[in-house]
Every structure is written in C-alpha cells, then in structure tokens.
DOMINU-829591 format. One record per residue (C-alpha): residue in three letters; x, y, z. Coordinates in steps of 0.2 Angstrom, whole numbers, plus 5000, padded with zeros to 4 digits. Example, Ala and Ser with C-alpha at 12.3 -4.5 7.8 and 13.67 -1.06 7.14 Angstrom:
ALA506249785039SER506849955036
//
This chain:
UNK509449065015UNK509749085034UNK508449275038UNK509349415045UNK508649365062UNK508949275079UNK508449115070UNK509348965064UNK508648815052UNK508648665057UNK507848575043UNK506548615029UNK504748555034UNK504048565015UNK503948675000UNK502948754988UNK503248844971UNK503449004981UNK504348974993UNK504948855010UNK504448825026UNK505848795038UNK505948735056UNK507048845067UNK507848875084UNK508049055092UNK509549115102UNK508649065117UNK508448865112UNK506548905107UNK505848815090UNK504948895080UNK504248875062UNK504748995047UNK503949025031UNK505149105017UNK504649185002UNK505849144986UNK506749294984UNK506249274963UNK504649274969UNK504649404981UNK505249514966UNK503549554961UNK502749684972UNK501049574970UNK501549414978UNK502749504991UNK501049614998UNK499949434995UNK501349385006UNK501249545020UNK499149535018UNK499149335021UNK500449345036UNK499349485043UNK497649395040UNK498049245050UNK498749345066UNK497149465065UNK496049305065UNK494949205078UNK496149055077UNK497749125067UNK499549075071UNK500149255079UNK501849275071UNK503449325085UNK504549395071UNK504349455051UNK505649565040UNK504549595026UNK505649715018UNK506849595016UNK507449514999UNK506649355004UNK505349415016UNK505149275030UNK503849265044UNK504249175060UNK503049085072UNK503349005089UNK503148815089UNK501948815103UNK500848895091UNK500848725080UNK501548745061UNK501048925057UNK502348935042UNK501348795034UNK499748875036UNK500549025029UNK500948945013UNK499248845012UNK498449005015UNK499249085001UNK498148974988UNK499748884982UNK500148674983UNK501248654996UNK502048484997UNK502748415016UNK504248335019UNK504048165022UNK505748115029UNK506348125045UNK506948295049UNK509148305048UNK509948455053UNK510448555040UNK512248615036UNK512648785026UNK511348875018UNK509448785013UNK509448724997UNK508348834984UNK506648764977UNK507348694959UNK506448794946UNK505648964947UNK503648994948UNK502648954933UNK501849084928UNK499749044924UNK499049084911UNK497149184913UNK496649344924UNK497049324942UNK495549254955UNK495249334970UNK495249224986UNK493549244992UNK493249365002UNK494949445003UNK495949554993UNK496549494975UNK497749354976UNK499049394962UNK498849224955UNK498649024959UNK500048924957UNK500048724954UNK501748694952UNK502648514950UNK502948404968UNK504548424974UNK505748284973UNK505748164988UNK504148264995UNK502248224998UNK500948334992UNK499748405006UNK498248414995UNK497148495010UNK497648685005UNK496148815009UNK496248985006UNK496249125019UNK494249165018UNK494049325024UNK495049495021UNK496549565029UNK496049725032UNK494449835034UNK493949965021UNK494150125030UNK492550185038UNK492549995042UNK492549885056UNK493849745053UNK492849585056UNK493349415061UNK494449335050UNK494149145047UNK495449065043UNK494948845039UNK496348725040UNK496748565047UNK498048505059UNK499448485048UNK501248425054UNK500348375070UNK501448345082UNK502748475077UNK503848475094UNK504248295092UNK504948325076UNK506248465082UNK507748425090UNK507448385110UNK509148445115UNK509348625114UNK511048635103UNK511448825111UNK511648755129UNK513448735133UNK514348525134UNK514348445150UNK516048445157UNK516848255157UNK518448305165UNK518648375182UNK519748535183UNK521248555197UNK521148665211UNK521348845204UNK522948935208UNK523249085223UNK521949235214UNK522949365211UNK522149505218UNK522949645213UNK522849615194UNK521049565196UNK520649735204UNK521349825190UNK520549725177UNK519049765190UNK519449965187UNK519649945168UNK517849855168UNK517050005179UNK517950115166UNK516950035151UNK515350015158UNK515250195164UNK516150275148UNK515250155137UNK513550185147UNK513450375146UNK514150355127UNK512750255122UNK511350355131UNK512050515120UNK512050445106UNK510250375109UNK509350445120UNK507750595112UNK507850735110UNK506150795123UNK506250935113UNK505650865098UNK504650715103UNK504050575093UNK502450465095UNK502850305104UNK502650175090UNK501150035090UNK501749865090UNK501749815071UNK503049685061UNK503249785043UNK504349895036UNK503349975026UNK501450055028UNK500449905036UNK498849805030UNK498149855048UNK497850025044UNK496250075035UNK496850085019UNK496950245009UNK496250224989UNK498250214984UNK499650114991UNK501250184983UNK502250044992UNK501249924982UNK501150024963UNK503050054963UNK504849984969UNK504850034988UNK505650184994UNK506150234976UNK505850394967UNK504150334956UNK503650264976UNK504050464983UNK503050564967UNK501550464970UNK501550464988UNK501650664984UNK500250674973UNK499150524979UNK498250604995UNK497250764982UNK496350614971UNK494550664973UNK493250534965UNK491650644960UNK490050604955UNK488450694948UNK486850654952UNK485550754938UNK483850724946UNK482450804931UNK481150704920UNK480650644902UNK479550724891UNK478950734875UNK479650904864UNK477850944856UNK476750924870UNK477850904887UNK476950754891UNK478050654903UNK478650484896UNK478650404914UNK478050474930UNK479150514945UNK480950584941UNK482250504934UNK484250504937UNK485650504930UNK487250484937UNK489150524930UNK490650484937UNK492550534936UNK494150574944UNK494850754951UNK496050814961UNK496350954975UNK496951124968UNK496951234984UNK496851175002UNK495251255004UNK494151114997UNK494551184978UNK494651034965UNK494951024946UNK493950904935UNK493350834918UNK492150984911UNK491150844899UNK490850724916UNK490250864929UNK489250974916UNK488750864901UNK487850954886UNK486050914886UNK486050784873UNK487250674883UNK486150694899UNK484650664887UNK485450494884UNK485750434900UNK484150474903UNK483250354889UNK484450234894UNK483950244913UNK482250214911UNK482450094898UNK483349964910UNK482049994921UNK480749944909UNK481949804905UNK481649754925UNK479949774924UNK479749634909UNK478949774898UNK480649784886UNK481649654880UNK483449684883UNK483949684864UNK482949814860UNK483549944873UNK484850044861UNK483550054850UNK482250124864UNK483350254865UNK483650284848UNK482050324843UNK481450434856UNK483150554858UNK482650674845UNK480750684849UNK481150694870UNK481850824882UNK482650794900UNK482050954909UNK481951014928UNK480151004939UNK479551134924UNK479751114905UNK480751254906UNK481851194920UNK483551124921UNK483850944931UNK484550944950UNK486350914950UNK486950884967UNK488750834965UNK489850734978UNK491850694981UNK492550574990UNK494550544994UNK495550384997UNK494250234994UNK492650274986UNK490950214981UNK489550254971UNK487750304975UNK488550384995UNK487750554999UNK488250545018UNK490050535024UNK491350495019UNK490750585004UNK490850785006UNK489350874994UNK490051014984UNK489451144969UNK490351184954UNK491251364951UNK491651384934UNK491751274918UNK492851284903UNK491951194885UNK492551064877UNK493751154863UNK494351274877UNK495051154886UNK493751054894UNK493751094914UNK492751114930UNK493351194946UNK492251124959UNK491951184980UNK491951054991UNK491151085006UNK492751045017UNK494351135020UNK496151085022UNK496250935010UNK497850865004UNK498350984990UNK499450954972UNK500551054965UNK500351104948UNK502051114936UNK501651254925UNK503651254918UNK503551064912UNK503951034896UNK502950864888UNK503750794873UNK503350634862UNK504150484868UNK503850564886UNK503450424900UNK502450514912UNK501350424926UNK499650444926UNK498450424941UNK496450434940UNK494950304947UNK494450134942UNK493349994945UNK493349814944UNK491649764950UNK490249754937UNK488949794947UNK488750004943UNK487550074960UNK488649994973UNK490349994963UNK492150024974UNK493250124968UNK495050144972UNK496650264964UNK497650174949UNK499350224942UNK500050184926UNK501650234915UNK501450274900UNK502250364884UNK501950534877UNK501350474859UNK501150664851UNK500750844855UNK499350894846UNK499351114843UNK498351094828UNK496751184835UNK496951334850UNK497051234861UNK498651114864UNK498450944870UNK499550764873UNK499150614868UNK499950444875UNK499950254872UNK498950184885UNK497250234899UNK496850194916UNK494950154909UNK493250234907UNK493350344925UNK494950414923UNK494250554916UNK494750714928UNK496350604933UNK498150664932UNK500050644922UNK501250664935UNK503150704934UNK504750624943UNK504350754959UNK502550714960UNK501950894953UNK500250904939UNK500850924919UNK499150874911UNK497550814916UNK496550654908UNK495350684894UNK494550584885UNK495050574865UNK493550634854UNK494650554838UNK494450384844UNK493250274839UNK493250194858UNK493350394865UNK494850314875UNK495750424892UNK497150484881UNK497250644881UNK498150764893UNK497750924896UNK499151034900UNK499651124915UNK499351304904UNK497451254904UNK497351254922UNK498251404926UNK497051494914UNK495351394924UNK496051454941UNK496451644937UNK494851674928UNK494051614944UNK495351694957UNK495951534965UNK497851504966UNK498751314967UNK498951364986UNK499851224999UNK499051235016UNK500151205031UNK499851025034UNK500350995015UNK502051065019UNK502350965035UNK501750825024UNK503050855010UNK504350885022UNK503950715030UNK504150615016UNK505750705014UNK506550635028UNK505750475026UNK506450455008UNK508350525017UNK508050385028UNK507650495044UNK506350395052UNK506350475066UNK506050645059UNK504850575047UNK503650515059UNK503550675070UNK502950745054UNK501950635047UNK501050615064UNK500850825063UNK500250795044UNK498850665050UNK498050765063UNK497750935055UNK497450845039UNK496250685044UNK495850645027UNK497850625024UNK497650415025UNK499450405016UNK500250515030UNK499450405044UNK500250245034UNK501950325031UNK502050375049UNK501650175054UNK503050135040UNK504450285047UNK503950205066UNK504150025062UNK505650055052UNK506750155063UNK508150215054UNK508950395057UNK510050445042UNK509650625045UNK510750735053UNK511350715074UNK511150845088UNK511950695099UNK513450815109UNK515150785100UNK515950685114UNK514750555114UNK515650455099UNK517350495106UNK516950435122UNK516050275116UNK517550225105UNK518850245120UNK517650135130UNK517650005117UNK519650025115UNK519550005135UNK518549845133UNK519649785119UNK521349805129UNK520449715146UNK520049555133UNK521949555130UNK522449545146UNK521249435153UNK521549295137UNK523549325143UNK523149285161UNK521849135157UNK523249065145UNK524449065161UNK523749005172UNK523148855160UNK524848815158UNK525548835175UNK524148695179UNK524848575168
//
C-alpha cells in the first residue's frame, strides 16, 4: 500500500517473504527507494523491532544507505531512502537475512495500490539464529520465488549490532553487500511526472484587469494571512513557561535502538502504547540483578585440614527489585543467604571443575566428587571457626556476572526471613534515589489469575561472563497454597533458574507476589509467588516503608501523559525523571519516543480566540476561492 508520506510508487523493484521493496518519487520529483514491511508480518512485535534495529544498523554504519524518511509505527512500517544513495530498500531486505528476489522486468508505472506478496510468511520450524554479531533476528525465512521474479541469491546479513550495550561505545557497523540494482536512476522515470504540461496552445491577449475587484480580493487575502497567521502561532506556539527539550533528530515513534538500551524494552514485550506496555514501563526501571560472591575455604570436619589451598568461591545469582528510593531492595532469602550445606555444595562443585581443567578429574566423575566429600567437609571463613566473605553486588538495567566495579553498586544485606517464613532479604545498596515499585498490599490473587511476572535471565552458556537482561511473561495463577503459615501462589509457567527474587505484577504496574522457587517440584522450578503480606511484614520489622522518591513521581506522572497522548507533557517530564534519576534508562527512552512522536492530546492553555480566529481566516479564504473561480470562469468566456 501507498505509506502515509510524501511518497508515491512508481513500480516494485522486488520482494521478499516479508515484505516489498518499491521505487518512489517525492512531492518534489525526487526518487527514492522504499522498503515495506507486510503488514501480517509487521504484526509480530519480533520482526517489526528486527525491522527498526536493521533500518537503524545500516544508517549507523561506515557504508550504510542513511534513510530520509521512516514511520515505523505504522501498520506496515516502511523506510525510505534517497536514490542517490543507490538501492537502500534492497539492502534493507537483504540485510534482514530473508531471500529477496529482483524484479526482472522493466519497471511500468503502477496504477492503484501495489499488489500484496501472495502468501503469508512461512513460519520455520527450529529456535531462532542470531545474525552474527547483532541482536537476535526473530527467525530466517526461505520463502518460495515470486512469480515472474529472479532470485538475488547474494543476501548477507548485517554483521555487526545496531546498538551499543550501555556503558558501551557503539562501534562501526559493517555492513557487506554488493552492488545490487546498479544503475537504479536509469531505471526510474526521467521525466519528473509532478512538473506541470507544456502549454501547446497560445492564450489571447488578457482582458482590461479590473483593478478594483482585484484590490479587494487583495484586502481579503491580507485578511487571511494576518488572522490565519496569528491564529496558528496561538495555537502553536510554547509555552516558555514550561519548556520542553529540543528533540534529537531520530525516525521512530517509539523508544529508539540508539539509545543505550535499558535491560527491558516494553515497546518490544508488549502491544505498543497499551496498558500491559504502561504496567511494565512502571515496574521495569526497580529490577535489580544481584549477586553474592562467598569467598571462604574447604576443609576437612575431623582435622580442618584444607582440601585445596588458596580460597575458594562461590557465586549466586538472582533477581530483586527497589523497595524504597534510598537504595532499599527485596530479594530471594535462599539465593543471598544460602544454608551452609547449599554453599558447602557449590563449593565441592567449584573446585571440582577446576580439577576437571587441571586434567586431575574426569568430567563424569564430578557429581560424585562432590558426593563423597559433602558430609566429611566444611566451607568455613579464614578460621575453622569462621564464616565465608560475602560481598554482594546489584546492577540495574543490563547486567553481567563476575562485575565488582560500575555499573554494579556493592551493597550489604539487612535483614533475612527463613525459608518457611516467607523466604526474603532486604538488601542496602550503596546508592540512593533509584527507581522505586510500588507494592499492592490490597490485591487479591485468585486461581486462574493471569498476572505478569518479570525477573532475570540469560541465554549465553558461558556462567563467568554471562549477560543478563529483564524478561516478562504472562502467566496463570494455578492455586493458592495456605496449608502451612505461610500463604503462597502457585502458577503455570517461570521465566528460568534466575528469576528467583523477580516479581508478579498487576494491570497498574504495582508488586502482588515475588518469585520463589517451588521446593515440591522435582525441577525446584520459579513458581511460587510470595505475596504482598510477606513484604509488608520484612519491611516493618526492619523500619523501611515502600517509599516513592521525587523522581519516581515525575516519572509516573510522565508516563501518564505519554499513555494520554500528551507528548509534549511527557517529554518535560520524562526529561526531569532522567536527570535526577540517571539510572532511569526507560525514562531517557520514553522521553526520545514522547519527542519523536509529537502528539499533544492533553489539555490547551492556547487563548480561546485562537481557534475562532483561525476558523474565520479559513472561512475568509474559502469565500476569496469563490470569487476568484467566478471571475476566472468570466473572463474564460468573455475570451471565447
């Protein structure tokens, strides 16, 4: 279909099973190249931010196509690129990792709208592949050649990342392609179709002007411009009283690839702008990722004879979140204050890989290693009688293991509730004014519930150096467990083995439970919740209160107007939020979105005359139309 944009088709270059690439022509008689994502396709949030991240990748790189134009909100998001920078809407779609198949006709001008793609993307079967170096593609499609086309089989993926981590410098992105649809101009029309016909027939001498009619029609046109001038500068024009950041240059619609990315992207986990997109953007900014680092060494119980020299450690990881805007967060008691038997074990099993590395044990042997040696063997401090070190660290947004230095902030842990009371820590980060959630102590969790949970996880394999990032998922209240003192919930699905610590969030973005880990399962799977009651209890016993600070409120009220569709609003406040609360990555990304956006659905404190006066202009302009049409008309005919 034709995009919502000074662009008009003038025939299809090729296709792919995701979409079309289209030659165009601006308002000004410029050609230009657009790529179109099918609007099926576009459907799934995956392939619309593969779409965004790609776009973004080859403008960012050495030698990318920069694009002019982009609505990526729209339902077919399309991307337009200037012809003089070659056929960037190809590249695009070859850049993607799907077959893209030329056109091998001559280019006709097309009439009406662009014929779809026949057939809807085939879905593959098998986990999705990353494109090297980047972020994860949402799958490779090999879809069938398109009637009457020839397939380009010289697609290479974009091979370096859209955008840095944050904390990182972006690098160079590479991006290897050959010349494809060389020769593009030639291709296009050479006439430009918006430029007005040469006039065949020479016009008769023009009649006596009348002057006096043509100086009223002068008056009524000094009449518009002025009213319809100062009309639109009311309605327009700032407010200096409530400034608003002068907006970067930027394409999307929405929180953009370009900014360092925070550890969740609700634009990207939920429909955009909906109210699942607003309760995680509310509760997203608090996840902390924690982990303890127990520094002690291995003995023997009868004689305290060390097993191995040199200390040994051990190393737990888990998901929290912000309770009080001084640096206060909630956690998973079992991960931040294990029982000694369980650091015991990671112990054995630590210096058992080791002597796996070392050639002095075979692999197959290591459970049993540790199997032998847990009852006769103690994990103790620099003394027999000593505990190990614990030195324990948080980091918000994107996280990875094994960091002591910043971003991660070291912290201590305040007070702990066992297992069977409820299993939690209160931990002191030693940093203030992070972005706070709000607990929902009135919620009521029933079976059959769906709640959303958020918490940590991890693809890469590799356990020292492992990235970590937020996760969501949906899922449904299974049963309510009050058997014991202690009432817990149980639900259907987890968001995997370091969700522990993470959170169940209602519609509004508040806490009603906290992950745990279910000690009835054979697989000790995240299914538990920890409800809201729990808490409450942690934080009176240690006198800390579910306190907002200032720049949580500013936040909240941001994403208010955002959600209202008061951009303007939004992005004063969201630019307020991001500087007194740094660590806030989601308020600078939703203060890019509320600034490329531009919508003002909120409330006008333009003067009341301004729409009057703007509407008389237009009925001004409206009336000198009429008149002048009537005196063209006469004229014509008294020429005739």
């Amino acid at each position: 279909m034709q995009p919502e944009g000074p662009y008009r088709f003038t025939h299809m270059l090729g296709g792919s099973p995701v979409g079309k690439a289209w030659a165009a022509i601006d308002g000004q008689g410029r050609f230009a190249t657009v790529a179109v994502l099918d609007a099926a396709v576009a459907a799934d949030v995956k392939w619309r931010q593969s779409f965004v991240s790609v776009a973004n990748a080859l403008a960012q790189s050495s030698d990318g196509p920069a694009f002019a134009y982009a609505d990526f909100s729209a339902a077919s998001p399309w991307v337009a690129y200037p012809a003089e920078a070659g056929p960037g809407a190809v590249r695009l779609f070859q850049a993607l990792g799907v077959e893209y198949q030329a056109v091998d006709v001559a280019p006709q001008p097309v009439s009406g709208l662009p014929h779809p793609v026949s057939g809807v993307p085939q879905p593959v079967s098998g986990v999705p592949q990353p494109v090297s170096g980047g972020p994860p593609a949402p799958w490779a499609i090999h879809g069938n050649p398109i009637p009457g086309q020839v397939a380009d089989s010289t697609t290479q993926p974009v091979s370096a990342a859209p955008a840095s981590p944050a904390g990182e410098t972006a690098s160079a992105h590479t991006v290897q392609m050959p010349a494809v649809q060389a020769g593009m101009q030639s291709e296009l029309p050479t006439h430009d179709p918006f430029a007005a016909p040469v006039r065949r027939i020479k016009p008769s001498a023009p009649p006596k002007r009348r002057t006096g009619l043509w100086a009223a029609l002068s008056a009524l046109a000094v009449v518009v411009v002025v009213g319809g001038g100062v009309g639109i500068w009311a309605v327009t024009s700032d407010d200096p009283s409530d400034p608003v950041p002068t907006p970067p240059v930027t394409s999307t619609a929405f929180p953009g690839e370009a900014q360092a990315l925070p550890g969740l992207k609700p634009w990207a986990e939920a429909a955009l702008r909906s109210p699942e997109e607003r309760a995680l953007a509310v509760a997203g900014p608090s996840m902390v990722f924690l982990e303890a680092v127990f520094t002690g060494y291995l003995r023997n119980k009868t004689d305290n004879a060390l097993l191995r020299e040199g200390p040994v450690t051990v190393s737990r990881r888990c998901s929290g979140f912000v309770i009080n805007h001084g640096g206060y967060v909630l956690s998973n008691g079992i991960c931040l204050q294990p029982p000694p038997e369980i650091l015991l074990g990671g112990a054995l099993n630590t210096v058992a890989n080791v002597l796996v590395s070392e050639g002095r044990l075979a692999a197959k042997d290591v459970a049993a290693f540790v199997r032998d040696r847990v009852k006769t063997s103690a994990f103790t401090g620099m003394g027999a009688a000593d505990q190990p070190e614990l030195k324990l660290y948080g980091q918000l947004n994107l996280a990875k293991g094994d960091v002591t230095a910043a971003p991660a902030v070291s912290g201590a842990v305040v007070r702990t509730l066992p297992v069977e009371a409820g299993n939690l820590t209160l931990v002191k980060l030693a940093q203030e004014n992070l972005p706070t959630a709000e607990l929902n102590p009135s919620a009521v969790v029933a079976p059959d519930t769906s709640v959303m949970l958020l918490g940590y996880d991890t693809t890469d394999t590799t356990y020292r150096s492992a990235e970590y990032s937020v996760e969501t998922k949906t899922v449904t209240v299974t049963g309510v467990d009050d058997r014991s003192a202690l009432t817990v919930y149980r639900v259907n699905e987890d968001l995997g083995p370091y969700s522990k610590g993470g959170v169940a969030i209602d519609p509004s973005g508040r806490i009603i439970g906290m992950v745990d880990s279910d000690l009835l399962r054979t697989d000790k799977a995240n299914r538990i919740l920890v409800p809201v009651s729990t808490m409450v209890g942690l934080l009176g016993a240690a006198g800390i209160g579910n306190d907002l600070g200032p720049a949580d409120k500013v936040y909240r009220s941001g994403l208010e107007a955002y959600f209202a569709g008061d951009d303007s609003t939004a992005a004063a406040r969201f630019d307020e939020a991001a500087r007194s609360s740094p660590t806030n990555l989601l308020a600078q990304s939703y203060r890019e979105a509320a600034m490329a956006s531009g919508r003002n659905g909120g409330t006008s404190d333009r003067p009341a005359w301004a729409v009057p006066l703007l509407a008389g202009a237009g009925g001004a302009l409206a009336v000198g139309l009429v008149v002048l049409v009537v005196l063209v008309l006469g004229r014509r005919r008294g020429s005739y």
